[in-house]
C-alpha positions as CSV (number, residue, x, y, z in Angstrom):
1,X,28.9,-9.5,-18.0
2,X,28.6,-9.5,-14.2
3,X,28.2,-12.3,-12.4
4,X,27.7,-13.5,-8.7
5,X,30.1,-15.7,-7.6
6,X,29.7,-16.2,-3.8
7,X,27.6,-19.7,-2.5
8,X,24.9,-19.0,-0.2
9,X,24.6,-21.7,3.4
10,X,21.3,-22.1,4.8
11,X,18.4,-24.5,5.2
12,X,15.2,-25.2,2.8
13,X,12.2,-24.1,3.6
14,X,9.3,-26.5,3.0
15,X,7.5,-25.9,-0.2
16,X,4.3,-27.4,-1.6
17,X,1.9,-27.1,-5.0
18,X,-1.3,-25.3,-4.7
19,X,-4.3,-27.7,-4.2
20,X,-6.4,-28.2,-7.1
21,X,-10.2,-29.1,-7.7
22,X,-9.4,-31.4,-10.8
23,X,-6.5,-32.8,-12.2
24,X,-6.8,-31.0,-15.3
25,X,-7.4,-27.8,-13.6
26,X,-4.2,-28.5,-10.8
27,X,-1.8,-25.4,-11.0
28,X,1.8,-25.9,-11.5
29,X,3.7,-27.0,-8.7
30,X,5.9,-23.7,-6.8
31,X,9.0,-24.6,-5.3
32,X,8.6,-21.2,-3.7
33,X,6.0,-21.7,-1.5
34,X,6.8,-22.2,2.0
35,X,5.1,-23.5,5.3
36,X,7.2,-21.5,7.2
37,X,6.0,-18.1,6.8
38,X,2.4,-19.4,8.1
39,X,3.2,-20.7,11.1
40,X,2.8,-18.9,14.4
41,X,6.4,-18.0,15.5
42,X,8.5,-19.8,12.5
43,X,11.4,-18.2,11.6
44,X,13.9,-18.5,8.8
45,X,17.3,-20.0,9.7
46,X,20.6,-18.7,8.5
47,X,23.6,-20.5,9.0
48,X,26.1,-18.1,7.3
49,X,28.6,-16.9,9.8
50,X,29.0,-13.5,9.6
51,X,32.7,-13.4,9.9
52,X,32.7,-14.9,6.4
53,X,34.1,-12.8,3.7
54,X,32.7,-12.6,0.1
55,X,33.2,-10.9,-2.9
56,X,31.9,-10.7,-6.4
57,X,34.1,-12.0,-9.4
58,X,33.4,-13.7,-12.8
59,X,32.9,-17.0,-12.5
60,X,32.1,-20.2,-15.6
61,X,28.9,-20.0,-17.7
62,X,26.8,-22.8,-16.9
63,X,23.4,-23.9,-18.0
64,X,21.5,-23.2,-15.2
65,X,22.3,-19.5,-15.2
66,X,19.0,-16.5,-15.5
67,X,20.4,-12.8,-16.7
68,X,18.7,-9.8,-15.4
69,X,19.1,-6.4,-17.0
70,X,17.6,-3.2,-15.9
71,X,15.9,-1.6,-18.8
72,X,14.3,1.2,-17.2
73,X,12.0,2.4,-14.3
74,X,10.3,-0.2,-12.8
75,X,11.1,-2.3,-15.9
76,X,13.6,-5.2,-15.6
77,X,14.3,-8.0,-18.2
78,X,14.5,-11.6,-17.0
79,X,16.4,-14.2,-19.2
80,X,16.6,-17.8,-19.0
81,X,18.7,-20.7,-19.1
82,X,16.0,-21.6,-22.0
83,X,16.6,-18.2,-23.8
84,X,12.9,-17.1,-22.6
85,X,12.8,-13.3,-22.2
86,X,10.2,-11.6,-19.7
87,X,9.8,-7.9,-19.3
88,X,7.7,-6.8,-15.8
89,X,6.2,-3.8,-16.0
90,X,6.2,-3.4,-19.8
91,X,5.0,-0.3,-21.6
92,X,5.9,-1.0,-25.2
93,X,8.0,2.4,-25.6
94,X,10.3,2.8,-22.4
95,X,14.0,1.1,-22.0
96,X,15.6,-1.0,-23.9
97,X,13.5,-3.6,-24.7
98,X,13.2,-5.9,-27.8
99,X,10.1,-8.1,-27.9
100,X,9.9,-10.5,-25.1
101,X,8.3,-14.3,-24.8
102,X,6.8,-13.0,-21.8
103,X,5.5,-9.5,-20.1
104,X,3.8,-8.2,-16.6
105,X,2.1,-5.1,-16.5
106,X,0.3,-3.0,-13.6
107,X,-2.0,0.1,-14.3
108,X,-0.8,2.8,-11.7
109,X,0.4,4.3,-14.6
110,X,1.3,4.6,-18.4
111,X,4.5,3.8,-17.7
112,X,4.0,0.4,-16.5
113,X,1.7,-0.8,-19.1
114,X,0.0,-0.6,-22.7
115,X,-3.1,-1.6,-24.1
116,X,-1.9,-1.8,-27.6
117,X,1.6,-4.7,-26.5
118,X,2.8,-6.1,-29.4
119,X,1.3,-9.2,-31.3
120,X,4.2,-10.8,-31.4
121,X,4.7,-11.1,-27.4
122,X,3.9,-14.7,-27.0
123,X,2.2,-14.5,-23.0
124,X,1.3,-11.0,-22.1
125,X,-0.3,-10.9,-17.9
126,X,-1.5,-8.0,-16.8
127,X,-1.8,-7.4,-12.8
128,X,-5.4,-6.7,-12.9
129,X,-8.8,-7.5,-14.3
130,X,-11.1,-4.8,-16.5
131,X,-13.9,-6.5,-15.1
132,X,-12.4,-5.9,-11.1
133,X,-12.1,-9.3,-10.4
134,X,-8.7,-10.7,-9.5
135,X,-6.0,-11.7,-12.0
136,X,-4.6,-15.1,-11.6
137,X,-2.2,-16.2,-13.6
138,X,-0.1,-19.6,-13.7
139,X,2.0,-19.8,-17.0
140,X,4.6,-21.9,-17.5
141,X,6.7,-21.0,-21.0
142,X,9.6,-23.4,-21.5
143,X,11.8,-23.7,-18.6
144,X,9.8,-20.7,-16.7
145,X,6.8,-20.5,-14.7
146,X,5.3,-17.4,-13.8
147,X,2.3,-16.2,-10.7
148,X,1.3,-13.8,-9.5
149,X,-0.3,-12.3,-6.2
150,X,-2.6,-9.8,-6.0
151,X,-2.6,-6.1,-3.8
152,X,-4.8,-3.5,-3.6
153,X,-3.9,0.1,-5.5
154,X,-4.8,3.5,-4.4
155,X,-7.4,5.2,-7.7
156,X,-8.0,8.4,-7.2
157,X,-7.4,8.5,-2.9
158,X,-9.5,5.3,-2.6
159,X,-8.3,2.0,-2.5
160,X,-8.9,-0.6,-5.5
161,X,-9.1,-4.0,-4.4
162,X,-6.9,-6.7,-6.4
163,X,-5.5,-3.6,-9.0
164,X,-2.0,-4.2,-8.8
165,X,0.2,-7.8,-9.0
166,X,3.1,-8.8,-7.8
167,X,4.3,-11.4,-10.3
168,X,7.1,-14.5,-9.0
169,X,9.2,-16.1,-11.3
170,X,10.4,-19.3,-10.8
171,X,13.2,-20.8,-13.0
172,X,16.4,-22.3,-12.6
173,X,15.6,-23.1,-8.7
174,X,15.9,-19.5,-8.2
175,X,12.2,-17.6,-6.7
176,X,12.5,-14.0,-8.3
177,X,9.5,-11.8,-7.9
178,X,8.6,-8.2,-8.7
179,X,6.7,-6.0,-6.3
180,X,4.8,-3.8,-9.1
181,X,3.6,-0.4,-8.0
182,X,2.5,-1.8,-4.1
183,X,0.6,0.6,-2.0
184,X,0.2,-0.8,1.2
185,X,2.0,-3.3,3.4
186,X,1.8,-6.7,3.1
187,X,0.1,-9.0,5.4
188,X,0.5,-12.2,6.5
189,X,-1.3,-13.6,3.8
190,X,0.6,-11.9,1.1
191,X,3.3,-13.3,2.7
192,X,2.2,-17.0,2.8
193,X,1.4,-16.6,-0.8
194,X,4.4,-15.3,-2.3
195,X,6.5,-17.9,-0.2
196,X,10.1,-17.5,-1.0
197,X,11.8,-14.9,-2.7
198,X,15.7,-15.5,-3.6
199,X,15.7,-11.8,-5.4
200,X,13.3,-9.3,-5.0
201,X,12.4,-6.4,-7.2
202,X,11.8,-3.2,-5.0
203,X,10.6,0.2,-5.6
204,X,12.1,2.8,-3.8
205,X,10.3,5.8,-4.8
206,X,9.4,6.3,-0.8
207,X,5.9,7.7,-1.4
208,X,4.2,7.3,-4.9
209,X,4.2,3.5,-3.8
210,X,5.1,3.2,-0.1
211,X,7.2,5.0,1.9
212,X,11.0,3.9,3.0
213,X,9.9,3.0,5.9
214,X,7.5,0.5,5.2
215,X,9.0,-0.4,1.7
216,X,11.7,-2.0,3.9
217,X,9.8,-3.6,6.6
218,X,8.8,-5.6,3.8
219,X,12.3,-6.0,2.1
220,X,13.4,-7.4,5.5
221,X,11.3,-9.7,6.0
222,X,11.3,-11.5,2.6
223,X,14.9,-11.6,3.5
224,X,15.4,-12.1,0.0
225,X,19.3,-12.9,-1.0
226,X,19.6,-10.0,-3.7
227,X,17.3,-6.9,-3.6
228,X,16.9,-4.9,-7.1
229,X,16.0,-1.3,-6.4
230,X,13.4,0.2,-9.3
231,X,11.0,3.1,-9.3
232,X,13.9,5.7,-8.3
233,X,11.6,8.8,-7.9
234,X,11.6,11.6,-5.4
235,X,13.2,10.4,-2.4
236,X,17.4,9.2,-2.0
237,X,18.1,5.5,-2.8
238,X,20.7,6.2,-0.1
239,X,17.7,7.1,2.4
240,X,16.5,3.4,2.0
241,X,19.7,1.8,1.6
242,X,20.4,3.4,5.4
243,X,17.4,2.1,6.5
244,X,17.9,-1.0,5.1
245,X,20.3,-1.5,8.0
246,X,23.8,-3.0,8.1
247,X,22.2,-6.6,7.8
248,X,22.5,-5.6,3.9
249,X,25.2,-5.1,2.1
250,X,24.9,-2.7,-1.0
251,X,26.6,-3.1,-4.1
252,X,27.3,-0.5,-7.3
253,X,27.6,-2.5,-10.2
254,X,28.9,-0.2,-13.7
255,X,27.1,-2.6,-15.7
256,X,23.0,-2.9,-16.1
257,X,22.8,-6.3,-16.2
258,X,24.0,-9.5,-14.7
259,X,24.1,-13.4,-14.5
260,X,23.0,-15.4,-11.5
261,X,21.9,-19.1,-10.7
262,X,20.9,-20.5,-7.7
263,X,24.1,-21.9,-6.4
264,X,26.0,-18.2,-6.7
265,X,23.6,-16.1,-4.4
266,X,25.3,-14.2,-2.6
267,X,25.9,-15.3,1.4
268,X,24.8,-12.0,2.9
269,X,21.5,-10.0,1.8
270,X,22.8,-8.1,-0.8
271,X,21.0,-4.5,-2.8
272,X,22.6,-4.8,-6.0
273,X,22.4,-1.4,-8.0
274,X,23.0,-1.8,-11.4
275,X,23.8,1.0,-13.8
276,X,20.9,3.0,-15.0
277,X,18.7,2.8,-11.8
């Protein structure tokens, strides 16, 4: 199994829970949420030097450890320390899937959702509403608790308010979330509500979503420790890699999945490719 061994240096960003109407109706509270990305001229602040060296190696199980395997297209699955299993983008037929605790879905196409999931998948959230309103999900299974944030998606050259998700996973003191199939740039507001992102899930398709170009303004600005390239379709990975810039370092993994917790992040921004993408 691969593993990330290297210790990340830098500050915490102020987090706070979501305000609630009702006690009973208060949402779970998101260590991911930060302050920071809302206010006018606040900036994140890394102390890694960059003369540092790191490297990957094995390094001891421990109990606060989340395994992510690539299972196909824009479909990665997410285990926890608890044993939970979530699948983004499921479509009930593609990758290597058994049947997850959890699954996310977006409609852009068949191959990032089903309408028939199986009855056995305990919390199944789709990215969007049949009736157009907005999804909004807050689920906590276990050790896990998953959100989501909605984006607009283009149907049929127009634009669909609130038809796509990205969904943040937040276990283990590790902020993981999954872009889905975005079609236009984030705003600010996108930004205040996804907060913090330790890894990031990214297509790099570079026009069926977005193109390079803007798919990595928004990689670099999460300025998430590891960055999961999905959605490989039509144009180079190395294209956005390159663009990317040298503030990222890339890493080829022979293996499609690996183990991570929130003390072995890697120091520098890192695109991990894992086998299979």
């Amino acid at each position: 199994m691969h593993r990330i061994s290297t210790f990340v240096l830098g500050i915490a960003l102020l987090a706070f829970a979501a305000p609630a109407n009702a006690q009973e109706n208060q949402r779970p509270f998101s260590q991911c949420l930060a302050v920071a990305q809302t206010l006018p001229g606040a900036t994140y602040a890394n102390l890694t030097p960059d003369a540092i060296d790191w490297r990957i190696e094995p390094v001891a199980a421990g109990s606060g450890e989340v395994e992510i395997m690539f299972a196909g297209h824009s479909t990665y699955v997410i285990t926890t320390p608890a044993g939970i299993s979530i699948a983004t983008d499921y479509n009930g037929w593609a990758g290597r899937v058994a049947v997850p605790d959890v699954v996310t879905m977006n409609k852009a196409h068949s191959s990032h959702f089903t309408l028939a999931p199986d009855e056995r998948i305990g919390e199944v959230l789709r990215g969007w509403n049949f009736d157009g309103t907005p999804a909004d999900h807050d689920v906590v299974v276990e050790d896990v608790y998953v959100r989501n944030v909605t984006t607009d998606i283009r149907n049929f050259g127009a634009m669909e308010p609130d038809g796509n998700s990205i969904f943040i996973f937040e276990v283990a003191d590790l902020c993981i979330g999954h872009l889905g199939h975005l079609h236009h740039p984030l705003e600010d507001r996108h930004f205040a509500q996804i907060g913090r992102l330790d890894i990031v899930m990214v297509p790099v398709d570079g026009g069926l979503t977005l193109s390079h170009a803007a798919m990595t303004g928004i990689a670099q600005r999460l300025q998430s420790s590891i960055l999961l390239p999905m959605h490989r379709r039509g144009a180079p990975l190395s294209s956005f890699i390159e663009m990317m810039g040298d503030k990222f370092l890339t890493d080829f993994v022979d293996d499609d999945s690996f183990t991570i917790s929130a003390r072995t992040l890697p120091r520098r921004p890192t695109i991990l490719v894992l086998k299979g993408i």
